[in-house]
TIRORO-991358 format. One record per residue (C-alpha): x, y, z; residue number from 1. Coordinates in Angstrom, 3 decimals. Layout:
# TIRORO-991358
         px         py         pz   pos
          X          Y          Z   NUM
...
END
This chain:
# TIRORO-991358
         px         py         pz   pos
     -5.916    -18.780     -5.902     1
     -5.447    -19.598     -9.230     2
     -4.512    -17.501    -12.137     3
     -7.768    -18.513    -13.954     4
     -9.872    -17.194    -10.446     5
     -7.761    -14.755    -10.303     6
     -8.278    -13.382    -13.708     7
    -12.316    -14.305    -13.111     8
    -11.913    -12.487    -10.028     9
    -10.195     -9.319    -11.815    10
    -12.845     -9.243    -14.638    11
    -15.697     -8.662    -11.866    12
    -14.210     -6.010    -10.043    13
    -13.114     -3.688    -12.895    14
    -16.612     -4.488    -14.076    15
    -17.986     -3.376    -10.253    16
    -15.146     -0.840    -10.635    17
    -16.777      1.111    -13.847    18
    -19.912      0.788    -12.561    19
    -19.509      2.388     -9.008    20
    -16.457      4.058     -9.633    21
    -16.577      6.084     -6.184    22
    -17.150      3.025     -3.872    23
    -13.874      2.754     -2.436    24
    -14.559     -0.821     -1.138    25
    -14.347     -1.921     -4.827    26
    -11.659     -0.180     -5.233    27
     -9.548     -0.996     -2.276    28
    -10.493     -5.053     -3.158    29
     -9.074     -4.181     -7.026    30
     -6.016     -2.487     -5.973    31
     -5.149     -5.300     -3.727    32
     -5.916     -8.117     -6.580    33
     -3.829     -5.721     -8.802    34
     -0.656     -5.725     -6.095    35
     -1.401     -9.441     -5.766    36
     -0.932    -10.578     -9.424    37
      2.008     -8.264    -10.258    38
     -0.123     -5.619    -11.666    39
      1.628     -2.742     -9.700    40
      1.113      0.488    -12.080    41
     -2.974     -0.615    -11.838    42
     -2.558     -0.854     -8.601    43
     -0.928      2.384     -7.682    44
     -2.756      4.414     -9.526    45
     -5.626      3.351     -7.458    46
     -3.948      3.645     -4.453    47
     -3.226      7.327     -5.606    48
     -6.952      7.574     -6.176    49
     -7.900      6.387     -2.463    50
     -5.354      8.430     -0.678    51
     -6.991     11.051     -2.470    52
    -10.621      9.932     -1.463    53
     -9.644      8.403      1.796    54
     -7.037     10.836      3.349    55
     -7.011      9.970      6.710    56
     -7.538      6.070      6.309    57
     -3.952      4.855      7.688    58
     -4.805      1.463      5.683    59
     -4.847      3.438      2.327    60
     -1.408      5.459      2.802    61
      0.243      1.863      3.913    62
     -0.890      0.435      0.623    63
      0.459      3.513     -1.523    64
      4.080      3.040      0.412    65
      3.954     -0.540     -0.996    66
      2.509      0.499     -4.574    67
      5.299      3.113     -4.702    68
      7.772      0.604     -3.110    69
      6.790     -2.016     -5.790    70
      7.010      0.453     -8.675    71
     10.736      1.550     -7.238    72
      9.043      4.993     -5.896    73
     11.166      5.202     -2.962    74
     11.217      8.508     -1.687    75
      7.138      8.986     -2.378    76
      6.672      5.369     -0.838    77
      8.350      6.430      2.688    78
      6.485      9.845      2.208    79
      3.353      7.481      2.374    80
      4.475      5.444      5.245    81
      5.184      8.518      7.143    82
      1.897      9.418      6.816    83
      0.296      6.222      7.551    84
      2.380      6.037     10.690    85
      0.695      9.827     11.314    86
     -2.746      8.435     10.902    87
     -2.097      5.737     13.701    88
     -0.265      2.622     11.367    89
      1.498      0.718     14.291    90
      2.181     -3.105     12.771    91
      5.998     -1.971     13.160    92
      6.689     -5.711     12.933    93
      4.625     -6.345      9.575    94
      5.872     -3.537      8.281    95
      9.612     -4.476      8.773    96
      8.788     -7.634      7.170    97
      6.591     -6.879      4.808    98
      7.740     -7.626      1.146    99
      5.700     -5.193     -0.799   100
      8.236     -2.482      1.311   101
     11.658     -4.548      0.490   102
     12.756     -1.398     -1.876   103
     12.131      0.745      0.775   104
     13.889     -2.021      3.639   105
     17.123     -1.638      2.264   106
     16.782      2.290      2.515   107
     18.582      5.003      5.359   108
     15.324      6.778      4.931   109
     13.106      3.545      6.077   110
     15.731      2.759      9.072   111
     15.499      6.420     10.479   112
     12.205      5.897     10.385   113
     12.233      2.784     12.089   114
     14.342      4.695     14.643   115
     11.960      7.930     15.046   116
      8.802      5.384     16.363   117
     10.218      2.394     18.206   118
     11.005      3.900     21.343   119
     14.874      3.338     22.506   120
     14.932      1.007     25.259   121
     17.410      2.200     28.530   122
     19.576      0.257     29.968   123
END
């Protein structure tokens, strides 16, 4: 997309966003288009707001560990993964790769995690 629809794009959702501030659909698509054009402080403070009004939505708490990764919050964004991984997150793969998370990749914290849900294989 380009920066002109993206800025079009951003105008009509804060604009949905003031208007129905409690519809978390709106919210979730702002907070996205936020992380997506380097917007990260909007974009975690909605994520805040969601994990707040969607607390057991394991989609919400992934996307506050990447808003905290993105805004070098690394000890709240592996709090957040934790607790997506709680509410049933299981895209181990995505989330290894992911590069929203690469401030928490490089972490002990994020590797003992990695190591406390992928089941050790025997030999």
């Amino acid at each position: 997309m380009s920066k002109d629809a993206n800025q079009i794009e951003l105008s009509f959702l804060e604009g949905l966003a003031k208007r129905l501030p409690d519809n978390t659909d709106v919210l979730k698509s702002l907070a996205d288009l936020y992380t997506k054009v380097g917007r990260y402080n909007n974009g975690l403070f909605l994520d805040e707001k969601l994990s707040r009004m969607c607390p057991e939505e394991e989609m919400v708490w992934y996307n506050l560990a990447c808003s905290y990764a993105l805004t070098e919050q690394v000890d709240k964004g592996i709090d957040a993964l934790k607790k997506a991984i709680e509410l049933g997150y299981d895209d181990i793969e995505w989330m290894k790769e992911d590069n929203d998370l690469t401030n928490l990749h490089v972490t002990a914290a994020f590797s003992k995690l990695l190591k406390s849900i992928i089941p050790l294989t025997k030999d």
